[in-house]
C-alpha positions as CSV (number, residue, x, y, z in Angstrom):
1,X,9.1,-3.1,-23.3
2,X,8.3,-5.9,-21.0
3,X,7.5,-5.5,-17.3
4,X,10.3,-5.9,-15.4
5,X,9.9,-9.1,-12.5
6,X,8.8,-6.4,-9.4
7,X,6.1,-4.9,-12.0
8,X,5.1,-8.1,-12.7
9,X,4.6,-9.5,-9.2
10,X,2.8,-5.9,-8.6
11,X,0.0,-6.5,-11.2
12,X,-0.4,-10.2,-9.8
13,X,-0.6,-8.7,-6.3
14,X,-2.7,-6.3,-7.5
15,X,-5.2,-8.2,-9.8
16,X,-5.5,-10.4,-6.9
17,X,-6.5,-7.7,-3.8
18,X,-8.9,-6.5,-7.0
19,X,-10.3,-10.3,-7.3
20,X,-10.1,-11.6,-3.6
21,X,-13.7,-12.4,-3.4
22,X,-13.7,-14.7,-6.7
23,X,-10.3,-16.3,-7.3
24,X,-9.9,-19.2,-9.0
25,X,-8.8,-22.4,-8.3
26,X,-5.3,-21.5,-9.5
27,X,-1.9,-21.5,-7.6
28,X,-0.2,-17.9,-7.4
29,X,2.5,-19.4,-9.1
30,X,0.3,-20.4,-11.8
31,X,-1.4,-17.3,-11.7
32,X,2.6,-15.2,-12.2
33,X,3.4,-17.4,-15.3
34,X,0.0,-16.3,-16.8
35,X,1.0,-13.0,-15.8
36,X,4.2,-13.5,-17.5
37,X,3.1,-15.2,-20.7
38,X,0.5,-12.4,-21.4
39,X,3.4,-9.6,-20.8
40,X,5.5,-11.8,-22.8
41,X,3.0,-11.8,-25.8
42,X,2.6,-8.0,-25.9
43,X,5.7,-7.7,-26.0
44,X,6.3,-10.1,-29.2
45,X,3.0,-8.2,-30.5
46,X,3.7,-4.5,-30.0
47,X,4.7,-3.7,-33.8
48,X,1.2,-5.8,-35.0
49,X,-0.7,-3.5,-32.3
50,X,0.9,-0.1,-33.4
51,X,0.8,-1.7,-37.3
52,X,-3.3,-2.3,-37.1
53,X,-3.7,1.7,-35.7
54,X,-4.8,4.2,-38.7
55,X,-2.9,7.1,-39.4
56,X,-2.6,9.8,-38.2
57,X,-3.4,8.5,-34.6
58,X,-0.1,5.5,-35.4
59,X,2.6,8.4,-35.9
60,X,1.1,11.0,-33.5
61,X,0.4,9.1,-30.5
62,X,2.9,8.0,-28.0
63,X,3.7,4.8,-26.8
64,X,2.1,5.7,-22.8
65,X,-0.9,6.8,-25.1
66,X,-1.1,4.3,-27.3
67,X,-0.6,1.3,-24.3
68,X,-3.7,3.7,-22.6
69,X,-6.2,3.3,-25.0
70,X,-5.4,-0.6,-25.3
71,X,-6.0,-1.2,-21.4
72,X,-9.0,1.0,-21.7
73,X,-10.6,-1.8,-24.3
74,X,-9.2,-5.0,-22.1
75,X,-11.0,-2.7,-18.9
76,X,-14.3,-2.1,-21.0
77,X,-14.1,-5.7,-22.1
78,X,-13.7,-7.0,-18.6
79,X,-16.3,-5.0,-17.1
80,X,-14.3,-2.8,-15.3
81,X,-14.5,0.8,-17.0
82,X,-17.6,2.2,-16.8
83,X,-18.4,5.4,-19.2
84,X,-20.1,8.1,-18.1
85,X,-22.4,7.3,-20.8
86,X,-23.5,4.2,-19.3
């Protein structure tokens, strides 16, 4: 299920304070419809997401779960998760 508008602005505002030092050239309204448009396209992508997971982990995870693991990989992929095992 989409974010609703107030979860949105709160992940802008957020990504933002996170990013302070480095943001980009980019207007904050620019920055919500990116926001937007990337909610918007898990949201029209959720059934390929939970359709690429193997069983059993498709049927017995939950949705929280499930939504967990996927922004763990966006973290590790942005350089923001580090592993103990680093």
């Amino acid at each position: 299920m989409a974010l609703t508008a107030l979860n949105r602005a709160r992940v802008l505002n957020h990504w933002m304070r996170t990013n302070s030092a480095q943001l980009p050239a980019v207007t904050k309204p620019d920055l919500a419809a990116a926001v937007a448009a990337m909610d918007d396209w898990l949201d029209a992508n959720v059934a390929s997401l939970n359709a690429a997971m193997p069983q059993p982990a498709r049927a017995e995870l939950g949705v929280a779960m499930k939504l967990e693991i996927l922004a763990f990989i966006l973290m590790r992929r942005a350089n923001r998760l580090p592993a103990e095992e680093d």
